[in-house]
MARTOR-680212 format. One record per atom (N, C-alpha, C): residue number from 1; residue in three letters; atom name; x, y, z. Coordinates in nm, 4 decimals. Each point is the difference from the previous one (the first is absolute). Layout:
BEGIN
ATOM_i_aa_at_east_north_up
ATOM_NUM_ALA_CA_X_Y_Z
...
***
This chain:
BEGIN
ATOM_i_aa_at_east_north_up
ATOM_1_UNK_N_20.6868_1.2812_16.4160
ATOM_1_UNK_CA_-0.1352_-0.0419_-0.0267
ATOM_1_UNK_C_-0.0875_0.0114_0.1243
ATOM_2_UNK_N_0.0494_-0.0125_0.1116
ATOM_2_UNK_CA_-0.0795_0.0499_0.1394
ATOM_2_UNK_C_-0.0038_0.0840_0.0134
ATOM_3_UNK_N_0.0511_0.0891_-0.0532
ATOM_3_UNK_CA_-0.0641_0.1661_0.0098
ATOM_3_UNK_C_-0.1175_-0.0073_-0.0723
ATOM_4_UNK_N_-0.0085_-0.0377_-0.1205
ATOM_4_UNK_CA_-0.1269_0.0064_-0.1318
ATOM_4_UNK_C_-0.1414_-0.0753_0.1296
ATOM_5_UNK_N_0.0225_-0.0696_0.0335
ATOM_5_UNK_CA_-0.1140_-0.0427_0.0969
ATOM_5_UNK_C_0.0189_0.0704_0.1190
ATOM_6_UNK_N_0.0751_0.0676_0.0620
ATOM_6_UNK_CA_-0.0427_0.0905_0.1210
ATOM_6_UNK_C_-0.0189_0.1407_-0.0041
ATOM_7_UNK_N_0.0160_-0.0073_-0.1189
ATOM_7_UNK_CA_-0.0522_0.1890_-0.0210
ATOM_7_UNK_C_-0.1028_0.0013_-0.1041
ATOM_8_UNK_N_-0.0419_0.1258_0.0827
ATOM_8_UNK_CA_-0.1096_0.0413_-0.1232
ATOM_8_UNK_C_0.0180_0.0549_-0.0938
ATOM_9_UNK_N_-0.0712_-0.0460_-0.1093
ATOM_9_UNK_CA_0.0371_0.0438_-0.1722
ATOM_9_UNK_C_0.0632_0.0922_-0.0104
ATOM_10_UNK_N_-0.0622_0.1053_0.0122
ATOM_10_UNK_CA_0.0622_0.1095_-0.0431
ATOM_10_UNK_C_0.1628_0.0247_0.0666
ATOM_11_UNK_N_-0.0384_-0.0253_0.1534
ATOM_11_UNK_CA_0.1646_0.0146_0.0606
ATOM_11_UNK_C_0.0742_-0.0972_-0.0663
ATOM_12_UNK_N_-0.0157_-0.1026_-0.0565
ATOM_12_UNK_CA_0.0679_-0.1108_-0.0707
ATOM_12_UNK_C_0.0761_0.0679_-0.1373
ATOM_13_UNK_N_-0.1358_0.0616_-0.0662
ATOM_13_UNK_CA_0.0206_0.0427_-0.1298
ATOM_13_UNK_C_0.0980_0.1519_0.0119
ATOM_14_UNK_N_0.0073_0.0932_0.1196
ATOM_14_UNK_CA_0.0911_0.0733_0.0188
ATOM_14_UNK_C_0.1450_-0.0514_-0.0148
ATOM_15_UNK_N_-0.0097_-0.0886_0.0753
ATOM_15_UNK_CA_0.1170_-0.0863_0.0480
ATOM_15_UNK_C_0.1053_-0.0173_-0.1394
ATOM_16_UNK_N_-0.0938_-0.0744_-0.0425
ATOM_16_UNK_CA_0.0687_-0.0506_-0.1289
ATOM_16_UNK_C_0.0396_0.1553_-0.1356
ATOM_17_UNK_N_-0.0742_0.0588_-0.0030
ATOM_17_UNK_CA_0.0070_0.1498_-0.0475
ATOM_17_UNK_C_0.1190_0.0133_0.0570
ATOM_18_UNK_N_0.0409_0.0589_0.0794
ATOM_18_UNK_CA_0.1043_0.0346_0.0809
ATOM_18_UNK_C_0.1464_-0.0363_-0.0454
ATOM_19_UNK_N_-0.0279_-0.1742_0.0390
ATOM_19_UNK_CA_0.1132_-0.0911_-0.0183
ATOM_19_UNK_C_0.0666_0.0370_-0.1945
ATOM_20_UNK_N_-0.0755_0.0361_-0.0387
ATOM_20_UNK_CA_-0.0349_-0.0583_-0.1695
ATOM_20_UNK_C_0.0467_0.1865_-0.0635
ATOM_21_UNK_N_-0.0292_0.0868_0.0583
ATOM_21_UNK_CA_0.0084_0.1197_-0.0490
ATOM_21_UNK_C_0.1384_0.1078_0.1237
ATOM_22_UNK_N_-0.0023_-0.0239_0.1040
ATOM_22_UNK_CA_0.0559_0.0118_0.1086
ATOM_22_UNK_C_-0.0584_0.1722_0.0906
ATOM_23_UNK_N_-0.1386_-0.0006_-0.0407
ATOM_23_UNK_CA_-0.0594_0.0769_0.0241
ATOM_23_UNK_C_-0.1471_0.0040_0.1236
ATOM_24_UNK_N_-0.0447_0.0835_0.0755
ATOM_24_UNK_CA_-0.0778_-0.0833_0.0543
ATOM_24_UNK_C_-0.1147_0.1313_-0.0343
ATOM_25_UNK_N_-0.1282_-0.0902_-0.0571
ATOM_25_UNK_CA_-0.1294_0.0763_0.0332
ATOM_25_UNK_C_-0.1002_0.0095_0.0740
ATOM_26_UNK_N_0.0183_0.0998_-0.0109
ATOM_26_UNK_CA_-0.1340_0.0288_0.1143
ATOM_26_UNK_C_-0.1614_-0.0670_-0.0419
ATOM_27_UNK_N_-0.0573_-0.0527_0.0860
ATOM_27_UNK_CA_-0.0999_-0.0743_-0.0234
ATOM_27_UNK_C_-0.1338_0.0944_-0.0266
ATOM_28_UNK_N_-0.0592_-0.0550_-0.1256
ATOM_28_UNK_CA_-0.0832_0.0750_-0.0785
ATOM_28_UNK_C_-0.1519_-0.0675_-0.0086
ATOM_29_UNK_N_-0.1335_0.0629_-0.0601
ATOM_29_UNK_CA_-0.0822_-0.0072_0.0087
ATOM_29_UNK_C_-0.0478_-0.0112_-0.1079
ATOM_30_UNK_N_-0.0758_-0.0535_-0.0853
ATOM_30_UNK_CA_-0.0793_0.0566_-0.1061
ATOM_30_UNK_C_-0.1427_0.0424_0.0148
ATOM_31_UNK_N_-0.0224_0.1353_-0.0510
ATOM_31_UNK_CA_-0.1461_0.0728_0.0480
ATOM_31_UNK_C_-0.0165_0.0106_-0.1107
ATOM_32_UNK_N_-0.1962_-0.0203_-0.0198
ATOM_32_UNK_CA_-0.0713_-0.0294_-0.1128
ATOM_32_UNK_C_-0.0774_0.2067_0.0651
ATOM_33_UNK_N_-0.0415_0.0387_-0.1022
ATOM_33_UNK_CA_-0.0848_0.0432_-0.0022
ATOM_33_UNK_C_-0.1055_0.0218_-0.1406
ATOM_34_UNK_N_-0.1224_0.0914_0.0211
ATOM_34_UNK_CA_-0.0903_-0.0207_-0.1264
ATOM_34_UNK_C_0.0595_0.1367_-0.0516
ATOM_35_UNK_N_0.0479_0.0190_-0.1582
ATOM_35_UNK_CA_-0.0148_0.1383_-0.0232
ATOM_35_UNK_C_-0.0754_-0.0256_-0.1898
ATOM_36_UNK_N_-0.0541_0.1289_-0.0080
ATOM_36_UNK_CA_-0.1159_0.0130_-0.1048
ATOM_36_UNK_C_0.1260_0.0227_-0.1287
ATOM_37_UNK_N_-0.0302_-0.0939_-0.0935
ATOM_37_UNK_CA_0.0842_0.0429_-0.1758
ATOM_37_UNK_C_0.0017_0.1546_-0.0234
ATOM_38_UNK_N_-0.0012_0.0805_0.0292
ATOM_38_UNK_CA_-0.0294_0.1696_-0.0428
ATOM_38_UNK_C_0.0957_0.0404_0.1000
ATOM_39_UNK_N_0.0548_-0.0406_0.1061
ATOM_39_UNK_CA_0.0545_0.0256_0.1416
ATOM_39_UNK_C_0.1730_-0.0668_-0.0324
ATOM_40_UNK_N_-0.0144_-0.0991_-0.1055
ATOM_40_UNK_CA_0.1716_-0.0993_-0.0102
ATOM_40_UNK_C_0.0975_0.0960_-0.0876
ATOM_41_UNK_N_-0.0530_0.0901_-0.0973
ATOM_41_UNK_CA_0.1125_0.0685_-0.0614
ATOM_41_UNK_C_0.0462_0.1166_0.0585
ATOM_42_UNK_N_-0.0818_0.0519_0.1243
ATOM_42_UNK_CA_0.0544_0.1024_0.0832
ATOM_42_UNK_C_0.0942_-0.0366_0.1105
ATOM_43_UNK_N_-0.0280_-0.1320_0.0227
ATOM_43_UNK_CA_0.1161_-0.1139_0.1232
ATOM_43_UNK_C_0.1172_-0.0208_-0.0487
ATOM_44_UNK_N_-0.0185_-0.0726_-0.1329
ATOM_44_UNK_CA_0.0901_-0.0393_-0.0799
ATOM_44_UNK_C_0.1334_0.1393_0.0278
ATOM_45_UNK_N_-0.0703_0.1292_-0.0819
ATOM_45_UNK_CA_0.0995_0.0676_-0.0221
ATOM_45_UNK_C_0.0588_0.0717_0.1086
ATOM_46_UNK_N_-0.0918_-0.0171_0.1097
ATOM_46_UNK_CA_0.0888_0.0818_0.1568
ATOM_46_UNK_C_0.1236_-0.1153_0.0424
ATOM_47_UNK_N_-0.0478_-0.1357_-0.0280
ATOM_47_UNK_CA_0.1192_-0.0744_0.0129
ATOM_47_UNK_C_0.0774_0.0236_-0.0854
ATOM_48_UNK_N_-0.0208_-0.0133_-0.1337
ATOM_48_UNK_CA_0.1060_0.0307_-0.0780
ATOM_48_UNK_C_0.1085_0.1294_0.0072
ATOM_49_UNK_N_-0.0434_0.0751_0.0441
ATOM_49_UNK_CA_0.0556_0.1115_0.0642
ATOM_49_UNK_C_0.0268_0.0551_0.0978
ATOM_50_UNK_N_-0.0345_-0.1366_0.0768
ATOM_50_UNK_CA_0.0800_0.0209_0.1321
ATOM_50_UNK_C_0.1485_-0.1020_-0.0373
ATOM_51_UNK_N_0.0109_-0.0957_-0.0644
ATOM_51_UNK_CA_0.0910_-0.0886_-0.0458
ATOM_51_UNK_C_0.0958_0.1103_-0.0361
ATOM_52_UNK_N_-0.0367_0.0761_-0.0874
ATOM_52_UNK_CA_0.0918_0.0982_-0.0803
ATOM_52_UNK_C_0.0928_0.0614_0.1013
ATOM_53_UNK_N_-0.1149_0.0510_0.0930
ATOM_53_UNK_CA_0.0932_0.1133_0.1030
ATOM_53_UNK_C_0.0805_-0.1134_0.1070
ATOM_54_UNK_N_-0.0385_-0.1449_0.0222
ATOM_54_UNK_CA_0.0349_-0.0612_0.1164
ATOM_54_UNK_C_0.1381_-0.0628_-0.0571
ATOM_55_UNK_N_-0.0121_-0.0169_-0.1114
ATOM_55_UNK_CA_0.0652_-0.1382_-0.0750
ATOM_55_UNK_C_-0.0922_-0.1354_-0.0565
ATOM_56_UNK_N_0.0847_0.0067_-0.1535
ATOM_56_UNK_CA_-0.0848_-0.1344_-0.0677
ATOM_56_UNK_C_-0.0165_-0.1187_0.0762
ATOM_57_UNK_N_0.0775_0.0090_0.0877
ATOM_57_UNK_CA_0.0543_-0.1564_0.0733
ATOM_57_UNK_C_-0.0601_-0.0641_0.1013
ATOM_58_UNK_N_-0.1188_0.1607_0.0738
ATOM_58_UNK_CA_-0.0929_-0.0177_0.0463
ATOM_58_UNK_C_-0.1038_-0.0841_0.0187
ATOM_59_UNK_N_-0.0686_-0.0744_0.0676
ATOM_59_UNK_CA_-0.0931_-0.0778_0.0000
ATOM_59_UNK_C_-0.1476_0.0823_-0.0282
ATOM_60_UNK_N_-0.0921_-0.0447_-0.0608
ATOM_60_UNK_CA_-0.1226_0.0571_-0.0113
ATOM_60_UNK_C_-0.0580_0.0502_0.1902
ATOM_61_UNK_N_0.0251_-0.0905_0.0439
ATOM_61_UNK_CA_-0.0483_-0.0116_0.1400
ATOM_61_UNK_C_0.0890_0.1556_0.0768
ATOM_62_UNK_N_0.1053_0.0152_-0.0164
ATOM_62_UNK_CA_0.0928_0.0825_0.0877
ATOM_62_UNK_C_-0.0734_0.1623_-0.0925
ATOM_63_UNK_N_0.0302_-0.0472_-0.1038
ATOM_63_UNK_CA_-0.0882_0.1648_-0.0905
ATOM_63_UNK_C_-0.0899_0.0121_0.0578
ATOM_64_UNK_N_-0.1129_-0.1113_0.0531
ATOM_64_UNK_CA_-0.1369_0.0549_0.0745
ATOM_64_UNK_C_-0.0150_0.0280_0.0987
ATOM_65_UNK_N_0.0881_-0.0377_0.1035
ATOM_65_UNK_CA_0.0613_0.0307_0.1355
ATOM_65_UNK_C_0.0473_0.1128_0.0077
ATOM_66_UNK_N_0.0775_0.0591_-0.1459
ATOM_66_UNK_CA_0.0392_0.1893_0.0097
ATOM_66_UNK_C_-0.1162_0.0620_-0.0109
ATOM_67_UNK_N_-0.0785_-0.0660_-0.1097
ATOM_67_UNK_CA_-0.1292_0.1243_-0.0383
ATOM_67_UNK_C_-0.0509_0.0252_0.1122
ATOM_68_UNK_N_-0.0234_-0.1056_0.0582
ATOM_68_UNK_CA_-0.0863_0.0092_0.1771
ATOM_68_UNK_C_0.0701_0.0825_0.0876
ATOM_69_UNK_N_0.1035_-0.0451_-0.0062
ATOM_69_UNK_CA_0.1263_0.1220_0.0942
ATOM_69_UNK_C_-0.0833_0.1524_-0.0338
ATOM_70_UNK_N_0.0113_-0.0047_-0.0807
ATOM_70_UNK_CA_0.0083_0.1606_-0.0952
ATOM_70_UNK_C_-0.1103_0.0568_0.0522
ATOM_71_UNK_N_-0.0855_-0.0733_-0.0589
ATOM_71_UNK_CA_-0.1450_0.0263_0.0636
ATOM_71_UNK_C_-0.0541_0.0656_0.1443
ATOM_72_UNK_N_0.0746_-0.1027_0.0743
ATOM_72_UNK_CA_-0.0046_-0.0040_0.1009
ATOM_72_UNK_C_0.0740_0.1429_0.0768
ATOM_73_UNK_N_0.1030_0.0458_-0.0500
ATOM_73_UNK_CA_0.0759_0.0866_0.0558
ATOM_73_UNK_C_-0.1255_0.1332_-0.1006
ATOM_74_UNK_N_-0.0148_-0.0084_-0.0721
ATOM_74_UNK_CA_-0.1047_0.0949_-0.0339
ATOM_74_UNK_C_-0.1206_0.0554_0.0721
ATOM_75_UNK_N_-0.0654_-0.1445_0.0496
ATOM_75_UNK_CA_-0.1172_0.0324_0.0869
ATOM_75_UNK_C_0.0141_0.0293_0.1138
ATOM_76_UNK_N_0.1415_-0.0331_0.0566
ATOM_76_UNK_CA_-0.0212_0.0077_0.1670
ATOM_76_UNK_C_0.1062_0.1426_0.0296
ATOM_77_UNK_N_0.0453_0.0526_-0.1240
ATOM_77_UNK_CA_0.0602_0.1426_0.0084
ATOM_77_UNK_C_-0.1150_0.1064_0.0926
ATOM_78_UNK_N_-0.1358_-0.0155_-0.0790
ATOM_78_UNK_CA_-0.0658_0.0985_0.0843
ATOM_78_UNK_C_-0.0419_0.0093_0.0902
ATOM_79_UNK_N_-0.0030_-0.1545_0.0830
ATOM_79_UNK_CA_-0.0100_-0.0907_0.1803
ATOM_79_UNK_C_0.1222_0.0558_0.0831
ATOM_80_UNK_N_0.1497_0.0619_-0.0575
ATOM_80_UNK_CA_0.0599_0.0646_0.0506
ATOM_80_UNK_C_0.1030_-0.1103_0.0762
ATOM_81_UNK_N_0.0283_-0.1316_-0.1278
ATOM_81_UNK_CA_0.0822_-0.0690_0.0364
ATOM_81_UNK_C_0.0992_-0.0466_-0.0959
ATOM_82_UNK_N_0.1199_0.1396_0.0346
ATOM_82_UNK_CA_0.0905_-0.0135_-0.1208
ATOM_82_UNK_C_0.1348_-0.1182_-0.0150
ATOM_83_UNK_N_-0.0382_-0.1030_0.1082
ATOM_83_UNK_CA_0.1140_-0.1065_0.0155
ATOM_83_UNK_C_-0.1127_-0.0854_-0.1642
ATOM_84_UNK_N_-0.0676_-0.0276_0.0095
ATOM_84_UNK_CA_-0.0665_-0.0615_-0.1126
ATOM_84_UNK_C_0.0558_0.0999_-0.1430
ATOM_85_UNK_N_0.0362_0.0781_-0.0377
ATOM_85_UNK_CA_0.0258_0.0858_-0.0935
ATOM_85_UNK_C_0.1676_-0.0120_0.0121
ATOM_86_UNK_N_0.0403_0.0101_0.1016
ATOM_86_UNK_CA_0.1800_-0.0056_-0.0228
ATOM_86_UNK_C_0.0447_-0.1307_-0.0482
ATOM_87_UNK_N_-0.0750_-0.1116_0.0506
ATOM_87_UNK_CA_0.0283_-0.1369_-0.0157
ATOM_87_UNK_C_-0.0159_-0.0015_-0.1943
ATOM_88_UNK_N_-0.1391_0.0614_-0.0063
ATOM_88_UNK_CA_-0.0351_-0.0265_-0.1369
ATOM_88_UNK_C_0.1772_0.0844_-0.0855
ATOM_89_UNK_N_0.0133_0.1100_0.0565
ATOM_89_UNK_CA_0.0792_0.0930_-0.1175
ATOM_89_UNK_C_0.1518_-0.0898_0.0573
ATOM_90_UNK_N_0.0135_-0.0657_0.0789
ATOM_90_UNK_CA_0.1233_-0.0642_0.0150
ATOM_90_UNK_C_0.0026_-0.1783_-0.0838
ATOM_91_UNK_N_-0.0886_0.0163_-0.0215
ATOM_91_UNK_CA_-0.0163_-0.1241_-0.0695
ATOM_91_UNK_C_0.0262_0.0380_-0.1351
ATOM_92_UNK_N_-0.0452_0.0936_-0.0905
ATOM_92_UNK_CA_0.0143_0.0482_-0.1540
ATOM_92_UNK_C_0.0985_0.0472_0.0246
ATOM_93_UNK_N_0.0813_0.0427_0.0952
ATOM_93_UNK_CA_0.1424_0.1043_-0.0162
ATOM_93_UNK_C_0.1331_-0.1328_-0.0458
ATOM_94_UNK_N_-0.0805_-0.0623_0.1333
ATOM_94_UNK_CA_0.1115_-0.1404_-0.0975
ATOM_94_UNK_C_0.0334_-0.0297_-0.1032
ATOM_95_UNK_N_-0.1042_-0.0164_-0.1040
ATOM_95_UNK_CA_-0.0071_-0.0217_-0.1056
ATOM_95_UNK_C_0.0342_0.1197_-0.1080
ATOM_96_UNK_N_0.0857_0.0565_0.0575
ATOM_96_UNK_CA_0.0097_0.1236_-0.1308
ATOM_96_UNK_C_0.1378_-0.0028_-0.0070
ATOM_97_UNK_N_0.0322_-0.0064_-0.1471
ATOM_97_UNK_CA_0.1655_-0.0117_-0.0209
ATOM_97_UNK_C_0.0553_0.1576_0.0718
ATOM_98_UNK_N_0.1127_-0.0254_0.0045
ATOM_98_UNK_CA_0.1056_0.1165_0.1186
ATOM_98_UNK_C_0.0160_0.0702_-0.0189
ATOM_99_UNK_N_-0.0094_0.0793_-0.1238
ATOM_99_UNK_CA_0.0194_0.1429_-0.0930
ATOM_99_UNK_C_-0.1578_0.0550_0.0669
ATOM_100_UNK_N_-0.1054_-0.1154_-0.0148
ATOM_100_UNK_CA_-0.1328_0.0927_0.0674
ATOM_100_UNK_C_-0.0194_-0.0048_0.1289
ATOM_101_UNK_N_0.0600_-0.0815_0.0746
ATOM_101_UNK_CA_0.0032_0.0036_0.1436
ATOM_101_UNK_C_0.1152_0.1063_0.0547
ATOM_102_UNK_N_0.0537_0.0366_-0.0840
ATOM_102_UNK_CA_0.1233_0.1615_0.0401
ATOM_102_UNK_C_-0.1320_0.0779_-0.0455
ATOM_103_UNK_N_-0.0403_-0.0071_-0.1256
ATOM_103_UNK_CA_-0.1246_0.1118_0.0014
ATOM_103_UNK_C_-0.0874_0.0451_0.0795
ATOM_104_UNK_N_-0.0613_-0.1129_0.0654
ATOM_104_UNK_CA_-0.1265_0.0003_0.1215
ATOM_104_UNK_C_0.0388_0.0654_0.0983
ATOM_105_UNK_N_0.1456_-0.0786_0.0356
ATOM_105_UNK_CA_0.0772_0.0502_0.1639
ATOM_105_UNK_C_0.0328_0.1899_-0.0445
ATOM_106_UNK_N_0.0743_0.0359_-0.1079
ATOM_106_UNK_CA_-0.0222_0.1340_0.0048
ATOM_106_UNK_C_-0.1316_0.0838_-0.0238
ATOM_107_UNK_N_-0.0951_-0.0483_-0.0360
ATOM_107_UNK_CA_-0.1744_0.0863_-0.0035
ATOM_107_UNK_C_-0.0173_-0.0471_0.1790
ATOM_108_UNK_N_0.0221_-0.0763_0.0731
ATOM_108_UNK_CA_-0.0431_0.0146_0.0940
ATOM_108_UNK_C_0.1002_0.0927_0.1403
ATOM_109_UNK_N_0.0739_-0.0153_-0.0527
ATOM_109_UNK_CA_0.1677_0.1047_0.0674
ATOM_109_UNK_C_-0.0959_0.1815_-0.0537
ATOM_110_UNK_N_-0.0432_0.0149_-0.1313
ATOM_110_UNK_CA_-0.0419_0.1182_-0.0026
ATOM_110_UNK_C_-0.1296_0.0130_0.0641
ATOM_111_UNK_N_-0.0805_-0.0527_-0.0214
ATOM_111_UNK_CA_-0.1311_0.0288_0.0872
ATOM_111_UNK_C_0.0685_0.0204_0.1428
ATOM_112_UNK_N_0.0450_-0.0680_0.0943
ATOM_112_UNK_CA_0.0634_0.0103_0.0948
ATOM_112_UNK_C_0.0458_0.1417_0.0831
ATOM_113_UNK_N_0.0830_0.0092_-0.1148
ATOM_113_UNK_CA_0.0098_0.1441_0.0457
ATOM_113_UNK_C_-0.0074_0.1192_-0.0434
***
């Protein structure tokens, strides 16, 4: 109970997360922003399909954290900074069952050489 009064909430509320699941999370934020009704069924479905490719099990939050990845390795391809682009394609390579990750690794063995 002297922990509950010497820590702060949230480190408290980790705490107990932890103890209770035996997992520890990383400390999170909630961000508001404004977006227009005509703008939610095009969000909706990039998450939804990023879930697909990431896993159902996914958090809404981590799907939006890829789209941004993605994005991101898109725009800064033509700034001529391809560590932002390897990170992105090493992040989706993970996620691909092993029959397509033998696929990928041989299309990139042929370009190669």
């Amino acid at each position: 109970m002297h922990k509950a009064r010497e820590l702060p909430k949230e480190d408290f509320r980790r705490k107990v997360e932890k103890e209770l699941t035996g997992r520890e999370e990383e400390p999170s934020e909630l961000s508001h922003f404004k977006v227009y009704k005509s703008q939610i069924p095009l969000i909706e479905q990039a998450i939804e399909t990023a879930a697909l490719m990431l896993g159902t099990d996914k958090s809404r939050g981590y799907c939006l954290e890829m789209i941004c990845a993605d994005f991101l390795a898109g725009a800064r391809l033509d700034n001529g900074n391809p560590e932002i682009l390897l990170n992105s394609i090493s992040s989706y390579y993970k996620f691909l069952p092993g029959e397509q990750q033998r696929a990928f690794l041989e299309k990139i063995r042929e370009k190669a050489s």
